[in-house]
N, C-alpha and C positions, 0 to 999 in steps of 0.2 A: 781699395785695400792699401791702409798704407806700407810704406816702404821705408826700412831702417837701413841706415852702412853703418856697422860696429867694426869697430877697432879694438883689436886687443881681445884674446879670447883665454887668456890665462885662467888662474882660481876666479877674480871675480867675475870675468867675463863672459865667462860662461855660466853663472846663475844671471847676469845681464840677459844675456841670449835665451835662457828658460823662459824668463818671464818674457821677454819681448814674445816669445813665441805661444807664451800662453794667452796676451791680447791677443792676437792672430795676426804679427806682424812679420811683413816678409821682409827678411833678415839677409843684408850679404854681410862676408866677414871681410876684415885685413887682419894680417896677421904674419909676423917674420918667421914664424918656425914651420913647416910644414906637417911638422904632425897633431898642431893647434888646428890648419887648414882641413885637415885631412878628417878630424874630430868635427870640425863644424858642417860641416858637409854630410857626414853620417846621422848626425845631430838634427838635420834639416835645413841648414845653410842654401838660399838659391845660386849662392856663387861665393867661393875663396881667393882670396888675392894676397899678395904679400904684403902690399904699403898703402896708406891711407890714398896717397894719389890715384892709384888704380880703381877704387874702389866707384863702381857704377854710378847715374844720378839716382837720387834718392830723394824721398821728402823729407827727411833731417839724418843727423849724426849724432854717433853715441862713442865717446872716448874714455876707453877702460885699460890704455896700456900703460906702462912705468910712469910715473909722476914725470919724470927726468923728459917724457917725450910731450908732456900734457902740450905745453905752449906750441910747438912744431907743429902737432899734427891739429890742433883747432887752427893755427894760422890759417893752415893745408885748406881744411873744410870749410873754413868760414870765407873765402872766396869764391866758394860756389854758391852761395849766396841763401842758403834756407840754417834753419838751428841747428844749432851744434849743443848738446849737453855732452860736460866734460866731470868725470868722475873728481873727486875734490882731491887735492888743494888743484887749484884754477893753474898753479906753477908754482915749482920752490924759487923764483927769481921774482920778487918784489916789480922789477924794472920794466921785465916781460910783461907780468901780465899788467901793466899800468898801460904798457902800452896795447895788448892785446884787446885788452876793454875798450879802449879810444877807437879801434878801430873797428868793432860792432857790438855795442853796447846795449842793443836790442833786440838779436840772435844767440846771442851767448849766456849758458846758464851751467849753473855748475849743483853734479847731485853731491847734494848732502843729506843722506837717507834720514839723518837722525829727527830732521824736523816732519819728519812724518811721521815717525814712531804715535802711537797712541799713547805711550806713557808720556811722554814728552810734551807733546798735546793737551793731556789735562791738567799736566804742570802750570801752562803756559795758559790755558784757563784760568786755574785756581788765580795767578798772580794777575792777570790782566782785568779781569773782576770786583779786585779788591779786598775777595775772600780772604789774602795774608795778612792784609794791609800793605804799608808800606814793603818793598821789597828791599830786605838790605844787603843779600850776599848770594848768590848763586855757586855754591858747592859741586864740581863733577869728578870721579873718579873712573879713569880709564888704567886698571893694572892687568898685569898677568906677565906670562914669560914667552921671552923670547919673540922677533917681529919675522913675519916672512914676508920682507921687505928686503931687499938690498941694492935699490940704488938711491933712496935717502934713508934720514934717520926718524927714530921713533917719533922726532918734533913735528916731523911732516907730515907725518903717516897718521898721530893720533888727535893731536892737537885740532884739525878741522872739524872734529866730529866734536867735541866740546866744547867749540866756539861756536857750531852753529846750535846747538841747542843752547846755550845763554844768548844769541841772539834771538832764537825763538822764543825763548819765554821773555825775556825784557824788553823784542821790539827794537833793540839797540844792540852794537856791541863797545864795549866801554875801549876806554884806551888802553895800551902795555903798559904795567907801572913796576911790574917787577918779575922777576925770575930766579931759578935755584935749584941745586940739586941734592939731592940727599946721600946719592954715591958723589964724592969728591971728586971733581973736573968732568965730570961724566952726565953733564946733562942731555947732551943726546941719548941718553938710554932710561932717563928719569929724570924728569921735570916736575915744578912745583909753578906753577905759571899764575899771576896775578892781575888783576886787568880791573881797573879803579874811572867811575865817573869822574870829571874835573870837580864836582863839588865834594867828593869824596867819599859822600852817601853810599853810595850801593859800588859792590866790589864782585866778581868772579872769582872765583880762586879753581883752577885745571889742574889735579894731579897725575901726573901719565905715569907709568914704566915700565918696561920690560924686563925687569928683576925682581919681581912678585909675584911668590911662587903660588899663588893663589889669585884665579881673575876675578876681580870686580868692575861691574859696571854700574856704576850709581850716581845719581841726581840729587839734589839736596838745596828747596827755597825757601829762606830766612825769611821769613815779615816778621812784623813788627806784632802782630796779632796770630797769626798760625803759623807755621812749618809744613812742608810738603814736601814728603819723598818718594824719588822712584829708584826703586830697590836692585831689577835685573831687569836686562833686555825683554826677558822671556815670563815676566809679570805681566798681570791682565789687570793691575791696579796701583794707585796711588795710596800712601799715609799720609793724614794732613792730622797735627795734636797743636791745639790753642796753647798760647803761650802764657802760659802762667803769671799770675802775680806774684810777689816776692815771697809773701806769707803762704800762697793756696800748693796744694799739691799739685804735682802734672796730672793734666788731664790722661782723659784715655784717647788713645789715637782712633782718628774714624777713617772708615775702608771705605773709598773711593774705587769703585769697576769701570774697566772700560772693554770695550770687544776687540780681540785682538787682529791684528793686522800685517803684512809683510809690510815694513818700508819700502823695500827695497822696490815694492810692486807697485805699489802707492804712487815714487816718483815719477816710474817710467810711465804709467798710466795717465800722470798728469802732463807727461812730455810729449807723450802721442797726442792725446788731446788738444794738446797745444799747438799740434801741426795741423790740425782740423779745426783753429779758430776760437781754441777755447782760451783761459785764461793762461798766461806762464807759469811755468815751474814757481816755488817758492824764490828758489837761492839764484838773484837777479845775477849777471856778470859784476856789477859795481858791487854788489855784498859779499862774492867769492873771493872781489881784490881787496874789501878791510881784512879778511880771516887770514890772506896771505901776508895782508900788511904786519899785521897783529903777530902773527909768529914771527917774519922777518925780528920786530921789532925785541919780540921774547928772548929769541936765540941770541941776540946781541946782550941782550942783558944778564944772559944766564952767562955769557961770556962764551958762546958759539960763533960760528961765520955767521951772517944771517941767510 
């Protein structure tokens, strides 16, 4: 049977812990509050402990507390010598996790649930096939109000999940070539984030913020021959409408289904798996530290710390 130590049992980490528990993975927690300890234990927890170090041997590790602790407690884990998957960003310190990756770059992975999405997925279809043709812009919209975050900011917090779905569908992540905000000095709370191949061809564009009073979660790939959108999280399909010639009318858009699926369940199932020999998670250590690099690199340009 395998055997998980979670850390962190807050909002998400305790749907972490559901699902672990729905594989049939036996689960100890760490966790600084006691009555996180105290819930995971009612929960089904085989043991609670306060700090990642306490935490029993295990066949891997799952790290789901404040970004702010990400780098500390994978250092923590990754000396005992089996996987560690670390909820995304990898670290908000560029420097940390350059170095964190150096030091096991083949136990280290980081979830990014969004490249399991199935919408996401037949995006990443559509464009890797050829169906768009060329690819020239990858569009993502992450709005809504207010973060229940508070020890980084919205750039941390939203920004990973949109970088890792434009590297899912392109295979690559492009470089930082620009940043902006639409509230004045205020790009921690709203970002317009830009990210350009060196040839110049094919672009990203990341819109985040936390001052929209209306959430949207949306995907959007540009080819040269079709367009393909994914509309809401909670869609069971794709748009993909040919792109017209100058004279002809827009086509009509064709519906693309796919069968829906938990990411969130998807990863951990591929993480366990991965403790029994199977293939790794998607999102390697070394592709956790471009997504870190990439905002580092953003936030400088929107004219943030990085």
């Amino acid at each position: 049977m395998t055997t998980i130590g979670l850390v962190g049992f807050g909002r998400w980490g305790r749907n972490i812990f559901r699902d672990l528990r729905s594989l049939g993975v036996v689960v100890h927690v760490a966790d600084s509050a006691d009555e996180a300890r105290a819930t995971a234990l009612a929960q089904g927890a085989v043991s609670a402990c306060a700090h990642a170090h306490a935490l029993p041997p295990a066949d891997g590790y799952v790290v789901a507390a404040p970004t702010v602790w990400h780098a500390d407690i994978a250092e923590t884990l990754l000396a005992r010598g089996r996987p560690v998957f670390v909820e995304k960003p990898l670290s908000h310190d560029a420097a940390r996790a350059r170095r964190l990756v150096a030091s096991a770059p083949e136990r280290l992975f980081v979830m990014e649930k969004w490249r399991y999405h199935p919408g996401v997925e037949a995006l990443a279809q559509q464009a890797r096939s050829g169906a768009l043709g060329e690819v020239l812009a990858v569009r993502t919209y992450r709005l809504g109000w207010a973060l229940p975050h508070t020890d980084v900011d919205a750039a941390w917090i939203l920004l990973p999940h949109d970088l890792s779905i434009a590297h899912e569908i392109l295979g690559h992540l492009p470089a930082a070539h620009a940043a902006f905000s639409s509230v004045p000095a205020r790009a921690d709370l709203d970002m317009t984030a830009i990210l350009r191949d060196p040839a110049g061809r094919c672009q990203v564009v990341s819109e985040i913020s936390t001052r929209h009073p209306v959430t949207r979660r949306a995907v959007v790939v540009i080819g040269t021959r079709a367009c393909a959108q994914f509309e809401s999280s909670c869609d069971d399909r794709i748009q993909v409408i040919d792109t017209p010639r100058a004279e002809a009318a827009p086509a009509e858009a064709r519906t693309l289904r796919f069968e829906a699926a938990m990411p969130l369940l998807r990863e951990l199932e591929a993480f366990v798996s991965h403790l029994h020999g199977g293939p790794p998670p998607r999102s390697s250590a070394h592709e956790g530290l471009q997504v870190v690099e990439r905002i580092a690199a953003l936030r400088t340009l929107a004219g943030l710390a990085p």
